[in-house]
C-alpha positions as CSV (number, residue, x, y, z in Angstrom):
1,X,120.4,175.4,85.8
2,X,116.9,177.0,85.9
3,X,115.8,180.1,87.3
4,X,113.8,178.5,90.3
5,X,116.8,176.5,91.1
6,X,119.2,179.4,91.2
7,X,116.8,181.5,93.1
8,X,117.0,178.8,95.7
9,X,120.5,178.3,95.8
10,X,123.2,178.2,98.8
11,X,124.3,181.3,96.9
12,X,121.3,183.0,96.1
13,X,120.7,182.4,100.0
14,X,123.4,184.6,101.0
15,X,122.6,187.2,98.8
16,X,119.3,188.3,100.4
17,X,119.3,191.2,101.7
18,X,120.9,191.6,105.5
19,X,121.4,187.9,105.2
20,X,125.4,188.0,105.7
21,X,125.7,191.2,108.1
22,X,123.7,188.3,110.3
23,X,124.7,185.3,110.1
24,X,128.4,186.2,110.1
25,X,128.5,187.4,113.4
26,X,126.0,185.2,114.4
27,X,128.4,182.6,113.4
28,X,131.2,184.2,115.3
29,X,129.1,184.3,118.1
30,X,128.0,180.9,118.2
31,X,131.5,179.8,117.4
32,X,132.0,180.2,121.3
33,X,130.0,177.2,122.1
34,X,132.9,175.3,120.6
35,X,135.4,176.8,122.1
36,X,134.3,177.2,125.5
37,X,133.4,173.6,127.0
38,X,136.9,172.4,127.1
39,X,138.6,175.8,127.8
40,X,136.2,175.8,131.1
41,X,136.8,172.7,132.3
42,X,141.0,172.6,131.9
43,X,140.6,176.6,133.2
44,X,138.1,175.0,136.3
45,X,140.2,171.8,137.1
46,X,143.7,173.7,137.0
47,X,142.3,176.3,139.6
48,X,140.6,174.2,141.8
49,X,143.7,171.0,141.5
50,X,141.0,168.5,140.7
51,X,139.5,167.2,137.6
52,X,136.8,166.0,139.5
53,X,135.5,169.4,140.6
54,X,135.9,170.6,137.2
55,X,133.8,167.8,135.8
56,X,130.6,168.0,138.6
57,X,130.9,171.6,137.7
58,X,130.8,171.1,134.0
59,X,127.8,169.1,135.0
60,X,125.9,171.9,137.0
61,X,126.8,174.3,134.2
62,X,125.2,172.2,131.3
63,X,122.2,170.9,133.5
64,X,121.0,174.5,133.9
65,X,122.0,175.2,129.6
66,X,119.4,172.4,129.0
67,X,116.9,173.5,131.6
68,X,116.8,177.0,130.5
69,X,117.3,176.9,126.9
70,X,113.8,177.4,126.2
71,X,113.1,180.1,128.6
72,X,116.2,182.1,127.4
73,X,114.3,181.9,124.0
74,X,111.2,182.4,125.2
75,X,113.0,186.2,126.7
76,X,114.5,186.6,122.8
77,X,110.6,186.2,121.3
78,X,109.4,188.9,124.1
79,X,112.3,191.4,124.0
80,X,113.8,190.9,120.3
81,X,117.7,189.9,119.4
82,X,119.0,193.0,121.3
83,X,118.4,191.6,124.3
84,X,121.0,189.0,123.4
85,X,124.4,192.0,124.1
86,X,122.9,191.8,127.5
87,X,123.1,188.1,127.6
88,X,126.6,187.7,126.3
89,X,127.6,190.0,129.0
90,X,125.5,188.5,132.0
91,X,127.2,185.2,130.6
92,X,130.7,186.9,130.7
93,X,130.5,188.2,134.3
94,X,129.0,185.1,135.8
95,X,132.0,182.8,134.0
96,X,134.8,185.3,135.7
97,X,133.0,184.8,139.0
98,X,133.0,181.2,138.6
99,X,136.6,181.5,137.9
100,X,137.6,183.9,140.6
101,X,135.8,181.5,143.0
102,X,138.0,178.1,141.8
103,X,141.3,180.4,141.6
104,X,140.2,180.8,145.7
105,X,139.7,177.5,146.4
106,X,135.9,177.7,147.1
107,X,134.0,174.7,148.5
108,X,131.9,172.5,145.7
109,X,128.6,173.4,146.4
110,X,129.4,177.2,145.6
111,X,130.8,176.3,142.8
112,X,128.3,174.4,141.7
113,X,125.9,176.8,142.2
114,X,127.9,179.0,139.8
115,X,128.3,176.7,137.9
116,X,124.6,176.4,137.8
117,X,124.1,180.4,137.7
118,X,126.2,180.4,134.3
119,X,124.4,177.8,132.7
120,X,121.4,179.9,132.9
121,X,122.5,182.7,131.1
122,X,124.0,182.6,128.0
123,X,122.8,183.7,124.9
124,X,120.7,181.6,122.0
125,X,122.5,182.5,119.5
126,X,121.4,179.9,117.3
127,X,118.0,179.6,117.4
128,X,117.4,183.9,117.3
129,X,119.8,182.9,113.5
130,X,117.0,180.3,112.5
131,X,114.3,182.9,113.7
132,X,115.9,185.3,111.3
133,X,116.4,182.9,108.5
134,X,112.2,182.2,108.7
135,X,112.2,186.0,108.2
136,X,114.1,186.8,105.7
137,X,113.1,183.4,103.6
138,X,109.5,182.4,102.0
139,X,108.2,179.1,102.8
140,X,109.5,176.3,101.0
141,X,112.9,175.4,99.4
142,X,114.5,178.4,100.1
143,X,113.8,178.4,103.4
144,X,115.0,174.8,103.9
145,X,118.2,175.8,102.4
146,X,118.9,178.1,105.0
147,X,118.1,175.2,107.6
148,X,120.4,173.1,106.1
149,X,123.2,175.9,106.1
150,X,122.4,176.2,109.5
151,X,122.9,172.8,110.5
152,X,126.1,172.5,108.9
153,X,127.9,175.5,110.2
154,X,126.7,174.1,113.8
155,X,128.4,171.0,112.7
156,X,131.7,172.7,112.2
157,X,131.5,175.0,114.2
158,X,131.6,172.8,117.2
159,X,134.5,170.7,115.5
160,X,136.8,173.6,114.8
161,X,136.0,175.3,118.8
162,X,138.0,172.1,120.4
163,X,140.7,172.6,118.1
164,X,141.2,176.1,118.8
165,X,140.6,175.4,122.2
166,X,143.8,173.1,122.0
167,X,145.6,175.8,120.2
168,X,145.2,178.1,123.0
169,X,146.1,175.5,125.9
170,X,149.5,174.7,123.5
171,X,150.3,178.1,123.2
172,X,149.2,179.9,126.5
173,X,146.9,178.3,128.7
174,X,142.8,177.2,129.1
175,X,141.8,180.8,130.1
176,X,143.2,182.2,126.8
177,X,140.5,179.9,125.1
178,X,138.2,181.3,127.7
179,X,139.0,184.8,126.8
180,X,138.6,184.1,123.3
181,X,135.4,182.1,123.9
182,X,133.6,185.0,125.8
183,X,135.2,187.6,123.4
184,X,133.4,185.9,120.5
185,X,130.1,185.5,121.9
186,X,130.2,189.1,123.6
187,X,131.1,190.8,120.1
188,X,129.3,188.6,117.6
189,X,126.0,188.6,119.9
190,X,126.1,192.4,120.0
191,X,126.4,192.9,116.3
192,X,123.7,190.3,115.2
193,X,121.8,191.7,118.3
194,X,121.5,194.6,117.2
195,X,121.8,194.1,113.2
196,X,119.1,194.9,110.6
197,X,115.8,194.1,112.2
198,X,114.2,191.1,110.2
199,X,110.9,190.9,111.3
200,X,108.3,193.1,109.4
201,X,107.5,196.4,111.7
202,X,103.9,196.4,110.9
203,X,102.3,193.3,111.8
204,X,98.3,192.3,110.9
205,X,96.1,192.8,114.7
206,X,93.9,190.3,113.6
207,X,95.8,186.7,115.4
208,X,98.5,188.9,116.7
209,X,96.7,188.2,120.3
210,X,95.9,184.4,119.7
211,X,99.6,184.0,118.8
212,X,101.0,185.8,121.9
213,X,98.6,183.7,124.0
214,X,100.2,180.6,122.5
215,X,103.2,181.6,123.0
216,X,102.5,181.7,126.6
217,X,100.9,178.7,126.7
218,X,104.0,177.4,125.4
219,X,104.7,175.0,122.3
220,X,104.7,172.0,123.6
221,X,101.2,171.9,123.6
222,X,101.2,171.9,119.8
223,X,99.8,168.8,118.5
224,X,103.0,167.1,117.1
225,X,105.7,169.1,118.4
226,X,106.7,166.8,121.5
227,X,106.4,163.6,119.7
228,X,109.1,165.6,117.4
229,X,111.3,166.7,120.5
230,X,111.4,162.9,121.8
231,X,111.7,161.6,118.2
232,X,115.1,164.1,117.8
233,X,116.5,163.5,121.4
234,X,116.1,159.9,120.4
235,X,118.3,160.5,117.5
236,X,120.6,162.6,119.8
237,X,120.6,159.9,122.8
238,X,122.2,157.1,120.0
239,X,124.6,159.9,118.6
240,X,125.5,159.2,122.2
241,X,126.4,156.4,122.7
242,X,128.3,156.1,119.7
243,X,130.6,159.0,120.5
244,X,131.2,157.1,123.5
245,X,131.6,153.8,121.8
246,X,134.0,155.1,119.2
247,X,137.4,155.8,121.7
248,X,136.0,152.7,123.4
249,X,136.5,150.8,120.3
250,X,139.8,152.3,119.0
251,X,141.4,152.0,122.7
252,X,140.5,148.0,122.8
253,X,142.1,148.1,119.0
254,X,145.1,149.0,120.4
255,X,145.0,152.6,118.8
256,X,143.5,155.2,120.9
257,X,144.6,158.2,118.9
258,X,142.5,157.1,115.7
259,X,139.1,158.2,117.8
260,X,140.0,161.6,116.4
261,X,139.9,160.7,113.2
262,X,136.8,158.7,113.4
263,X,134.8,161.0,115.2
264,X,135.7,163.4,112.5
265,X,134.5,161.0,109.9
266,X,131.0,161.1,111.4
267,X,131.2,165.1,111.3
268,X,131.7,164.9,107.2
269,X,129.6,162.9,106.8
270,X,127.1,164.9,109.1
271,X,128.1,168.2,107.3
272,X,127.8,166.4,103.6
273,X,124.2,165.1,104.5
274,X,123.1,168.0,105.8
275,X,124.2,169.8,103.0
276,X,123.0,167.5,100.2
277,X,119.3,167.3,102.1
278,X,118.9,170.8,101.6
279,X,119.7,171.0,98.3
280,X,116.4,169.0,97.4
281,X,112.9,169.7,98.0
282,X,111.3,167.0,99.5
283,X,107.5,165.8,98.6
284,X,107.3,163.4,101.5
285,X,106.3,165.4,104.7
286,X,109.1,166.0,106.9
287,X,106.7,164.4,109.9
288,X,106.8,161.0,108.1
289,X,109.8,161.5,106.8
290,X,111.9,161.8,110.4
291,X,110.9,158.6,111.7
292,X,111.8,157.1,108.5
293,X,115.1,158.1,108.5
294,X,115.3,157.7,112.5
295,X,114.4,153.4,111.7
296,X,117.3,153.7,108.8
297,X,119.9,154.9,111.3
298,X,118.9,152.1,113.3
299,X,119.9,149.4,110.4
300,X,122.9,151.7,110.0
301,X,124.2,151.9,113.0
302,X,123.3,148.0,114.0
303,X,125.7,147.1,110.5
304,X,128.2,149.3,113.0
305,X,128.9,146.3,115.3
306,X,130.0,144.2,112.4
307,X,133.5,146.5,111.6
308,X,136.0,144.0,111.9
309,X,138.5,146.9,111.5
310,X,139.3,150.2,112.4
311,X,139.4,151.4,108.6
312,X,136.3,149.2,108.3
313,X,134.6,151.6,111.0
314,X,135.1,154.5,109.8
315,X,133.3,154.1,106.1
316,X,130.7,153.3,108.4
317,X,130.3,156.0,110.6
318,X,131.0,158.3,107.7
319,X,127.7,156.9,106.2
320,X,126.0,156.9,109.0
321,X,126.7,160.5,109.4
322,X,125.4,161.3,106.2
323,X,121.9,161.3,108.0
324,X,122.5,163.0,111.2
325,X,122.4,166.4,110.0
326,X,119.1,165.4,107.8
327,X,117.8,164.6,111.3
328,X,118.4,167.9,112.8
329,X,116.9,169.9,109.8
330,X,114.0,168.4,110.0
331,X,113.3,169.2,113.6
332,X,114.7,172.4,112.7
333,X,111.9,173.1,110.2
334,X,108.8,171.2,111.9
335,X,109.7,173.3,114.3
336,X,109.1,176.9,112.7
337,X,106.2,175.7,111.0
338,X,104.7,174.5,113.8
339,X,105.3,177.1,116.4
340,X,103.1,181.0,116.1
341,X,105.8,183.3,114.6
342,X,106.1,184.9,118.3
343,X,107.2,181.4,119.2
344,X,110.0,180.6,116.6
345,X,113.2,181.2,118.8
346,X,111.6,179.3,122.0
347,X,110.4,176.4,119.4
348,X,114.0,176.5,118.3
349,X,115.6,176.1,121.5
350,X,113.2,173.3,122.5
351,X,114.8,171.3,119.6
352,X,118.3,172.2,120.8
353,X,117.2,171.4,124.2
354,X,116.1,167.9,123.2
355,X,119.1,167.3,121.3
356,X,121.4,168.0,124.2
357,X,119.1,166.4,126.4
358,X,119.2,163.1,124.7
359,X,123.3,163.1,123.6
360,X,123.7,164.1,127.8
361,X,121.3,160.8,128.4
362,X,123.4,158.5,126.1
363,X,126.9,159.8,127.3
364,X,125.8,158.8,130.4
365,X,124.3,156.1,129.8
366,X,127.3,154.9,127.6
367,X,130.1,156.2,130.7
368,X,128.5,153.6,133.2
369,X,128.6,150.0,130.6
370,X,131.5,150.9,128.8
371,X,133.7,149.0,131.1
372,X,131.9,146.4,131.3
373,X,130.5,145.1,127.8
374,X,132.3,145.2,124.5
375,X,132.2,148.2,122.3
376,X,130.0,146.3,119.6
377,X,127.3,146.1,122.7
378,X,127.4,150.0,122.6
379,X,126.3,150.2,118.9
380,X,124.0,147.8,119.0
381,X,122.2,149.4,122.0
382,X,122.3,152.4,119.9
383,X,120.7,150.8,117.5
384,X,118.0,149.7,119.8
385,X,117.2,153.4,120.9
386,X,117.1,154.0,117.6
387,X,114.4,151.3,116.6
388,X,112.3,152.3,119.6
389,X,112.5,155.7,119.1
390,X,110.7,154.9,115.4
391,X,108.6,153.0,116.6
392,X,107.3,154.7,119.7
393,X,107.5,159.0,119.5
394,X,108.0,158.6,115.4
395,X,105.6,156.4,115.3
396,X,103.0,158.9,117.0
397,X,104.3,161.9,115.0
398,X,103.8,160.4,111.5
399,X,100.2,159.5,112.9
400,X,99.8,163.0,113.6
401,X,101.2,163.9,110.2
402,X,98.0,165.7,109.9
403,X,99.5,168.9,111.2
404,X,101.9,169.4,108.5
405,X,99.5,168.9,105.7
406,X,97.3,171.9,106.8
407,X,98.2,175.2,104.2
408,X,100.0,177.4,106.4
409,X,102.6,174.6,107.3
410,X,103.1,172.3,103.6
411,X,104.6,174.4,102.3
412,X,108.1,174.8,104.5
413,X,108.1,171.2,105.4
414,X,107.5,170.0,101.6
């Protein structure tokens, strides 16, 4: 193995300096996002005697996560990671209201409004991690390495929370999950808070006002940045509709418990793809390169509604996995290149933002025809998002391809 390719290595990664004392507790932090969804929602429905409450307040709570996201980074790019503590905690005291209020029987609409108050407030763990990684990393493969890594301890990350959120219900009860949950995010986010500082103290004048102004201004108005967001929550809107499609599919094959399995088929291959994408460094520009992929996942998927078998299925999705992660990456690093550096965690939040945006569009979407079309129906209209998604917002962003090619972004996108 070369020099350059050990200096770029997962392990060579990890070894920069500070680069563990963050993203360990970051991890742990972030870890709550897993854990929390379901332990909320059993915790909500089992106070209030009604699933129903539980999920229209699961609703108000993400609605306000989505809405938010970027303005929660936005505060992390003013104030620096240690206001993130504060954030865990605000988080924290707003879930226990929420609870206290279900425990007492409160009328929806309050709970939805708390509901809606916590969904505003907790911490971006994530994107302040990928801020740091652009810090501590060069441009270029190294850089992309981190991304990757990134992308795949998300992945797990949010398969292992459910689990240890079922743990907790066997063993105790929802709010034990919920406990754990908050106890995570509140002592992870306060030790990467306030961690080694990444950024360099001393920073040139010269631009330093331009990029504040922008920052302002807001990303979006980068040329190529929303034809990126729509081009990811595309992506995300199909992921979608096949997470609704796969139970569908294995409750009409007369066995309901293998969507476990299969869904967990697409995480592997998710975590494998993501990890095998970063260990190469790519010539094609990442802005032609995502719509690409996006019009492959479409064929993919679209071969989806030919399984004639459960077993069948499941190489399928596993493949079809394999570039899901890829997807994210990419946003992941169009993203920091083309955001100002006093932009980096807002531009990072907008591409989680889109993501959940689009997976909350094709859930939906997905909930309201899965009783009434076959499951192959749901993979094929996957497959149509897909195709339109390349062919529309890709389309546009490898047009605008431009962008990427200029010297201060090639290099990280390359």
């Amino acid at each position: 193995m070369s020099a350059e390719r050990v200096g770029t290595s997962y392990r060579a990664l990890l070894s920069l300096p500070h680069a563990l004392r963050l993203f360990l507790p970051a991890t742990a932090g972030r870890l709550a996002y897993g854990i929390l969804p379901l332990g909320m929602f059993f915790s909500i429905a089992d106070a209030s005697g009604s699933l129903g409450t539980s999920g229209l307040t699961a609703a108000a709570l993400n609605l306000t996560v989505v809405l938010f996201g970027p303005s929660r980074g936005r505060l992390v790019d003013r104030l620096g990671r240690r206001i993130l503590p504060v954030m865990a905690i605000g988080y924290a005291l707003s879930t226990a209201l929420l609870l206290v209020a279900a425990h007492a029987r409160a009328p929806l609409p309050a709970l939805l409004v708390l509901g809606a108050l916590t969904g505003a407030c907790p911490p971006p763990l994530g994107p302040a991690m990928r801020t740091a990684w652009a810090d501590l990393t060069p441009e270029g493969p190294l850089r992309m390495r981190a991304f990757s890594l990134d992308a795949v301890v998300e992945e797990l990350l949010f398969t292992a929370g459910p689990l240890l959120t079922g743990l907790a219900i066997a063993v105790a009860d929802p709010q034990l999950a919920v406990v754990l949950g908050l106890a995570l995010m509140i002592g992870g986010g306060t030790v990467f808070g306030f961690g080694p500082a990444t950024r360099p103290a001393t920073v040139p004048m010269t631009g330093g006002a331009v990029e504040a102004a922008d920052a302002r201004e807001g990303v979006l108005r980068t040329q190529g940045f929303a034809p990126m967001l729509i081009t990811l929550a595309g992506v995300f809107c199909a992921l979608g509709l096949i997470h609704i499609a796969v139970p569908v599919t294995a409750a009409h094959a007369g066995n309901p418990a293998a969507a476990g399995w299969l869904v967990a088929g697409l995480s592997a291959g998710s975590a494998a793809g993501g990890l095998l994408f970063g260990r190469r460094t790519w010539a094609t520009p990442f802005a032609l390169l995502l719509p690409r992929l996006t019009l492959l996942l479409a064929g993919l998927v679209a071969a989806l509604t030919l399984a004639g078998s459960v077993e069948v299925l499941a190489l399928g999705l596993v493949v079809t996995g394999v570039l899901v992660s890829p997807s994210l990456i990419m946003a992941y690093a169009l993203a920091d290149a083309l955001a100002p550096q006093s932009a980096r965690t807002q531009a990072s939040t907008w591409v989680n933002t889109a993501g959940n945006a689009g997976v909350t569009a094709g859930t939906a979407l997905a909930g309201v025809l899965a009783d009434r079309v076959p499951s192959w129906l749901l993979y094929l209209l996957a497959a149509v998002v897909l195709l339109a998604t390349a062919a529309g917002p890709g389309r546009l962003l490898a047009r605008l391809q431009r962008v990427v090619e200029q010297p201060s972004t090639a290099a990280a996108l390359r």
